[in-house]
C-alpha positions in Angstrom: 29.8 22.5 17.5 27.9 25.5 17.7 26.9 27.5 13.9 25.9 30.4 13.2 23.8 31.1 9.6 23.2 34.9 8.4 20.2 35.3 5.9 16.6 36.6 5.8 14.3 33.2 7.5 11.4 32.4 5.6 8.8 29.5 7.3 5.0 29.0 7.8 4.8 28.0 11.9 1.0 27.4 10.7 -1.9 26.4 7.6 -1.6 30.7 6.7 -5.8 29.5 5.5 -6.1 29.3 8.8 -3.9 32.1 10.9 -2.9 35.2 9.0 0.1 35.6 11.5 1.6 32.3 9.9 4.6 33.5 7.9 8.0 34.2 9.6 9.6 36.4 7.1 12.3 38.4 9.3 15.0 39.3 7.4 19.0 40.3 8.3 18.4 37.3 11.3 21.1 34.8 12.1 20.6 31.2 12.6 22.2 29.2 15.7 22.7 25.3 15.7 24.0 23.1 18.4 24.4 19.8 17.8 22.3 19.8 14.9 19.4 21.1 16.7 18.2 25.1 16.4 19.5 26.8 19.0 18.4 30.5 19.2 17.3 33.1 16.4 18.4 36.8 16.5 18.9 39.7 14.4 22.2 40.1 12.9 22.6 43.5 15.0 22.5 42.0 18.3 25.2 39.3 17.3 28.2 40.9 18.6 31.7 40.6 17.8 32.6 38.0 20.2 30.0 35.5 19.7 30.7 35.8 15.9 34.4 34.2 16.7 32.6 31.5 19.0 30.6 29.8 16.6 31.2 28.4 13.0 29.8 31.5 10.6 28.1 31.0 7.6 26.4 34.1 5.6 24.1 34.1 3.1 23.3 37.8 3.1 20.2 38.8 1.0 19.2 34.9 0.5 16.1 33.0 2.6 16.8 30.4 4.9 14.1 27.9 4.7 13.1 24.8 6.3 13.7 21.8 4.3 11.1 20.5 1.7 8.9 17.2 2.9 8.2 14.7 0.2 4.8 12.9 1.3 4.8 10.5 -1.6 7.6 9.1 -3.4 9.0 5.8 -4.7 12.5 5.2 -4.7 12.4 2.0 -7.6 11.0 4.2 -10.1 14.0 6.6 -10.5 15.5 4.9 -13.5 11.8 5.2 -15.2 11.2 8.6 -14.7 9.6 10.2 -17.6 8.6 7.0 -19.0 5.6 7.4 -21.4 2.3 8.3 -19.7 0.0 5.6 -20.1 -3.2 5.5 -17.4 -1.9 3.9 -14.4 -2.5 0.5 -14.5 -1.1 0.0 -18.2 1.6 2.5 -16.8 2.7 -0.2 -14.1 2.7 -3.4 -16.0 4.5 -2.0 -19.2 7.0 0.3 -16.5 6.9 -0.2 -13.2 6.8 -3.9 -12.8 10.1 -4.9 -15.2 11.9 -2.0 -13.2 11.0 -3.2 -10.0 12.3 -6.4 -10.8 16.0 -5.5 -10.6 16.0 -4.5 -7.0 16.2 -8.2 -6.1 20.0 -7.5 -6.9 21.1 -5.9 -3.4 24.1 -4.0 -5.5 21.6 -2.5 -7.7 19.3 -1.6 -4.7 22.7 0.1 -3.4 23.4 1.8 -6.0 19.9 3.3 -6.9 19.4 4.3 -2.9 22.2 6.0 -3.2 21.5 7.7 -6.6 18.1 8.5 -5.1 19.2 10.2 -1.8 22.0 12.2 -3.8 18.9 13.3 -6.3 16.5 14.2 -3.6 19.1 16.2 -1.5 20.2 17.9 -4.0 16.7 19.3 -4.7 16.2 20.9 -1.4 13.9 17.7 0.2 15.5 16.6 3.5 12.6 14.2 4.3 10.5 11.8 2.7 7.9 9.6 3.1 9.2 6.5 0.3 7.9 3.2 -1.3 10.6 0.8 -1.7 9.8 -2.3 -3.7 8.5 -5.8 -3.0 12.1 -6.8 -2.0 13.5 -6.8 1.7 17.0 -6.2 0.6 15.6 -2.4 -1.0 14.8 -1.0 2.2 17.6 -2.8 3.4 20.0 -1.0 0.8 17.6 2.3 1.8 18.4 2.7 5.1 21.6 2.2 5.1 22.5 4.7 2.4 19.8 7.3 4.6 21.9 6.7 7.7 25.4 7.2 6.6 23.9 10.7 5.9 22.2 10.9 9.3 19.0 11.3 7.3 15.1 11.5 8.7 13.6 9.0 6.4 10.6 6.9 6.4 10.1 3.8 3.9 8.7 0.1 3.3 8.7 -2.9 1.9 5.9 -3.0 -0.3 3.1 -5.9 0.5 2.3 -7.2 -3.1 0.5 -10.9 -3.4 -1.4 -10.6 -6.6 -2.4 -9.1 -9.8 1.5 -8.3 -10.1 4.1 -10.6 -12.3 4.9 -13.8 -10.4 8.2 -12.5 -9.5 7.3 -9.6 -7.6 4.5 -11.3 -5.8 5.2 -12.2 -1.5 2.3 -13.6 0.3 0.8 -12.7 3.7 3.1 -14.6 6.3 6.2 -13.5 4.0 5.4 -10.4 3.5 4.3 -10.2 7.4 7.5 -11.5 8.6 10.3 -9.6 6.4 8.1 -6.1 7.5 8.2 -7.3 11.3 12.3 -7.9 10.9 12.7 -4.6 8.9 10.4 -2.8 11.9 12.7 -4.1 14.5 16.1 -3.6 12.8 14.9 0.2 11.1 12.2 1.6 12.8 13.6 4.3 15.3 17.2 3.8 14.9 18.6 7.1 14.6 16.2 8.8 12.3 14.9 6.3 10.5 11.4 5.0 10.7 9.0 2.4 9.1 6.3 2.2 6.9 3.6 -0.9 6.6 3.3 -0.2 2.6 0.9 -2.5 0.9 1.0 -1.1 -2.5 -2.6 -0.8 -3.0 -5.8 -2.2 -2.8 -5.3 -4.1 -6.4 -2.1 -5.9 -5.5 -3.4 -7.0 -2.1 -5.1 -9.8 -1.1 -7.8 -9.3 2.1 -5.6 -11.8 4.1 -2.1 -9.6 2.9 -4.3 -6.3 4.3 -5.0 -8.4 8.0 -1.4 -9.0 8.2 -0.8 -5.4 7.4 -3.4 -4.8 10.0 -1.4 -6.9 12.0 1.7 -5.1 12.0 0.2 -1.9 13.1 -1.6 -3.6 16.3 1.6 -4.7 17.2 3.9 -1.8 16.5 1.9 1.1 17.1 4.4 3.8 16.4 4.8 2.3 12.6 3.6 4.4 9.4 0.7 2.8 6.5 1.5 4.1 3.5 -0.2 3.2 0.4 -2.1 4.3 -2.9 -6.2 5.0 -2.6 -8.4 6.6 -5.8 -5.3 7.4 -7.6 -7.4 6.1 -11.1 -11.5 5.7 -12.1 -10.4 2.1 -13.7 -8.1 1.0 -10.2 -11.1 2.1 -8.3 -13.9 -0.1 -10.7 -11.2 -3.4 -10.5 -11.1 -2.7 -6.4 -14.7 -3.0 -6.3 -14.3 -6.4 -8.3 -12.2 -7.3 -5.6 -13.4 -6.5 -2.6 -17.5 -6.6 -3.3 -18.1 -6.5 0.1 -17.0 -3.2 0.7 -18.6 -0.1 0.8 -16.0 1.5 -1.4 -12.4 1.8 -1.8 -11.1 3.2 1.8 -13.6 0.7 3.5 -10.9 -2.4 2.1 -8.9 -0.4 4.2 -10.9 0.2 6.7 -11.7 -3.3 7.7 -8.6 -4.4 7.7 -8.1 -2.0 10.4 -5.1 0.7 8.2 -6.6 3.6 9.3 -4.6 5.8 11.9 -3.0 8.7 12.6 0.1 7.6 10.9 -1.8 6.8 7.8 -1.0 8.4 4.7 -3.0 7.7 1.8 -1.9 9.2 -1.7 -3.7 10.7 -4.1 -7.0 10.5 -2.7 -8.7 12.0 -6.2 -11.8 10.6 -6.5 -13.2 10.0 -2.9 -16.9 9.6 -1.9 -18.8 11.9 0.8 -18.4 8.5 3.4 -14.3 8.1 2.4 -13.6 11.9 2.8 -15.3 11.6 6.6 -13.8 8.8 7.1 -10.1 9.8 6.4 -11.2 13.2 8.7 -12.9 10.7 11.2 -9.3 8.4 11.7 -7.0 11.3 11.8 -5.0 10.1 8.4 -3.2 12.0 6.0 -3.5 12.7 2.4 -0.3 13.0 0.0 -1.2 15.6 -3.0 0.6 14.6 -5.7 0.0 17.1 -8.7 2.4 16.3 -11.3 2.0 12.7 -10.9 -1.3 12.8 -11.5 -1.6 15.3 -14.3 0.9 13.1 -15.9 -1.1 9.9 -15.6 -4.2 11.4 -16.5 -5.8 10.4 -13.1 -7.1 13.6 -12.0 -7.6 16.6 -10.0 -7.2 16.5 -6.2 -10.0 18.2 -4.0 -7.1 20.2 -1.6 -10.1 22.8 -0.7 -12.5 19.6 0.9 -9.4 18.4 2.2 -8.9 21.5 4.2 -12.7 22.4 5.0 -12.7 18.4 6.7 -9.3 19.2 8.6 -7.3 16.2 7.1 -3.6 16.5 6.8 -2.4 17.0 3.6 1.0 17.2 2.8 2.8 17.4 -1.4 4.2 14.3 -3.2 6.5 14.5 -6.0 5.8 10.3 -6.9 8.7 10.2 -8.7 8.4 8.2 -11.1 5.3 9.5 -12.5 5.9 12.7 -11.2 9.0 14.2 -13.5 10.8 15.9 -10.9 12.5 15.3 -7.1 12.3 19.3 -7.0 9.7 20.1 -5.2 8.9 23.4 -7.3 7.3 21.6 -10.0 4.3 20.2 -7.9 3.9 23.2 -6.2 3.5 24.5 -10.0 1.3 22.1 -11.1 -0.8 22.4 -7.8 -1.7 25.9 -8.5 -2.9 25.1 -12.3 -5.1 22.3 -10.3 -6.5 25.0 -8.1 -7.0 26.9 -11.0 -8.5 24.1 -13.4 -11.1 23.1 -10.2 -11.9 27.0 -10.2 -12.8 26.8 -13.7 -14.3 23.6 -14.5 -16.7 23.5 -11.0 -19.7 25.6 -10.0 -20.7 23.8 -7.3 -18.7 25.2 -4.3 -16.8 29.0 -4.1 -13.5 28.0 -5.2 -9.9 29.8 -4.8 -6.7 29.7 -6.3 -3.8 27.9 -4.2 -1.9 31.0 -2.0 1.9 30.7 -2.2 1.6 30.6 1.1 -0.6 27.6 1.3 1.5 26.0 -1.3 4.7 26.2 0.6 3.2 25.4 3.8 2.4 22.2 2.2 5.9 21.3 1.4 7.0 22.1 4.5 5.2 22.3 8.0 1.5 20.5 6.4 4.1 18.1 5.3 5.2 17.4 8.4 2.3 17.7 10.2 1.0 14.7 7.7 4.3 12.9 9.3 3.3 13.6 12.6 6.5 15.3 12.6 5.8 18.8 13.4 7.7 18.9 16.8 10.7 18.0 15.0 11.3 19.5 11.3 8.6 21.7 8.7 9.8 25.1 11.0 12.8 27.2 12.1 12.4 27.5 15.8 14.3 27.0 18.8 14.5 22.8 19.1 13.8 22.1 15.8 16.2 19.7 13.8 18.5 22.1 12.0 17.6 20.5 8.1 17.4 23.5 6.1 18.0 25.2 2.5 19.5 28.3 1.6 17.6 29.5 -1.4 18.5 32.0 -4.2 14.9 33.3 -5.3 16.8 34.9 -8.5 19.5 32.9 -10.3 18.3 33.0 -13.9 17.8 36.4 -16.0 14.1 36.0 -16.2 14.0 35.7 -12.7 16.1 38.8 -11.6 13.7 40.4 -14.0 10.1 39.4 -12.9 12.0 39.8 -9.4 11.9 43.9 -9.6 8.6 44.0 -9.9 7.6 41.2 -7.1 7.3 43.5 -4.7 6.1 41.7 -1.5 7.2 38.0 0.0 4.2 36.3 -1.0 4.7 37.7 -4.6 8.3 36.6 -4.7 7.0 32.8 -3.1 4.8 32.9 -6.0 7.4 33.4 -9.1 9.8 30.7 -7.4 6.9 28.3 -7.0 6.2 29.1 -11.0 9.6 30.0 -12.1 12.1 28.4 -9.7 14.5 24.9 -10.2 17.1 23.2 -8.7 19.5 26.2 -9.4 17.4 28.1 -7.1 19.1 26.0 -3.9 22.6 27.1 -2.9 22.8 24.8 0.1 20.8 22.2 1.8 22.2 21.6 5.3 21.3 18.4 6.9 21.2 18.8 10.9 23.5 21.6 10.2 25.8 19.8 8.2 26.3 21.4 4.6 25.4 18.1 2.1 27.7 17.4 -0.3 26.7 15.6 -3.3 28.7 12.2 -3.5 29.5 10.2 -6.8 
């Protein structure tokens, strides 16, 4: 079925700190799907008559069409904790985390949660993410399925956890080996879907756990790592304890061979000279995740080294110490990092994050950090069609400050500060309208 969507299309097609040609901001243009893939882009002046009554029509006249947000870092387990108090991380997941993650060896509850989940992130605009699942094989399991009955591209894991974690949420290496091997054949590349080796982090890991991880991407190359690095001072201090051998934190990581281009490492905070070359040096990926870790207390991410060492860095709500599956927030909360690193350090000639830059990062750097930039983070010709139709003025205040934004990257920049879930009319999924379901 061929569609047809009327609006003004509003994408980065690349890092606008890089090319000042990057934004696509061409308004009155129409939209054509086929098959859930982008077909053609035109302006609404050369559509003619005919063609109109040959295609499903959709218009969203003086609203942006957008390319769906990417969500880097996120863990589906934690919904029902959001918001709980914010105590430093690791106090945070044995008082939290841990007693919530328990329940999802209840495959209803994993269900029911995945389906809560999806519904929440949908409903905010993000048509892809990147997701922790818990220690249980039945939650990715309960994941996918919910993810694939909406024809959804989603990546998530089993987390790897055989120590300093209560008894009951502990695997071991061959376990935790073989239920990841039988999720990787069942999940990975069916449909959409794919699969991520997701040790939770260094802590919770023993070194034979990281081999086996090791293990898993040797033998399925294709698979994602996903996992936590320099998140907190006191996680990185009890990592050293661990692991005395290494040279610091990414090196655990390193010699047990979890360092490739489908690496994604979040938080990344408090990095030394050898770990930022070293993430550069492999080709990994970094997951920003600004609300989480103002929350915690953990931090302020580096996005500017990040960028000078060309590492892919895409945003991360990490629900649930971030507060929000909208990805507005972060982008928020990533400019007052910006602007707390331009203040607080001397050192280096810092700038504030563009608007540009900060929605590039939820959508193409986000898929780019996926690897995923031939197929989503863009609205071109052969792109999956997963989009949103955005209001940038719903509320009062924003019609106001609206009248006196008076270019795109001004208006990017009150919606980044200003803008909610009320600000997305429509998320379409392959060119499918999504319809929250109860």
């Amino acid at each position: 079925m061929r569609k047809a969507f009327h609006g003004n299309l509003l994408y980065l097609k690349a890092d606008p700190n890089l090319d000042t040609e990057a934004l696509v901001d061409i308004k009155n243009h129409v939209l054509f799907t086929k098959n859930g893939i982008i077909e053609k882009v035109m302006p609404i002046a050369e559509v003619s008559p005919a063609e109109k009554l040959k295609v499903e029509w959709h218009d969203y006249q003086n609203q942006w069409i957008v390319p769906g947000f990417i969500d880097t870092h996120i863990h589906y387990p934690q919904t029902e904790m959001i918001g709980a108090y914010g105590e430093a991380l690791l106090k945070w997941l044995e008082k939290y985390t841990f007693p919530t993650e328990m329940k999802f060896n209840d495959p209803n509850y994993a269900k029911e949660i995945s389906r809560f989940f999806l519904n929440e992130l949908l409903s905010n605009g993000t048509t892809t993410a990147l997701v922790f699942g818990s220690v249980h094989k039945n939650s990715v399991d309960a994941f996918f399925e919910e993810a694939e009955k909406l024809n959804l591209r989603m990546i998530c894991g089993k987390v790897m956890m055989d120590r300093n974690a209560p008894e009951a949420l502990q695997d071991n290496p061959e376990l935790s080996y073989q239920e990841s091997k039988e999720l990787i054949e069942k999940w990975h590349g069916k449909k959409r879907l794919s699969y991520a080796v997701t040790p939770r982090f260094a802590i919770t890991s023993s070194p034979e756990q990281l081999k086996k991880a090791g293990e898993l991407l040797r033998e399925f190359p294709n698979v994602y790592l996903h996992t936590h690095l320099s998140e907190n001072k006191n996680e990185i201090e009890f990592t050293k304890e661990l692991f005395p051998e290494a040279k610091n934190y990414l090196d655990v990581y390193k010699q047990a061979e979890l360092l490739t281009k489908k690496s994604v490492f979040a938080h990344c905070i408090h990095l030394e000279n050898e770990e930022w070359e070293d993430l550069a040096k492999h080709d990994c990926s970094i997951a920003f995740c600004p609300t989480s870790n103002l929350f915690l207390g953990s931090g302020l991410f580096n996005l500017e080294k990040a960028e000078k060492l060309h590492i892919k860095v895409g945003m991360g709500t990490d629900v649930g110490a971030g507060t929000s599956f909208n990805m507005l927030p972060p982008l928020n909360e990533a400019y007052k990092v910006s602007q707390l690193r331009k203040g607080m350090f001397s050192e280096e000639n810092k700038k504030s994050l563009s608007p540009l830059k900060a929605f590039y990062l939820a959508t193409l750097g986000g898929a780019k950090a996926l690897s995923l930039e031939d197929k989503i983070g863009k609205l071109a010709p052969g792109m999956e069609a997963d989009f949103n139709i955005i209001n940038p003025a719903v509320t009062p205040l924003q019609k106001l400050r609206m009248k006196s934004a008076n270019t795109t990257e001004e208006q990017l920049f009150a919606l980044q500060i200003l803008g909610n879930k009320d600000n997305i009319t429509a998320t379409f999924i392959l060119g499918e309208k999504f319809e929250h379901k109860n």
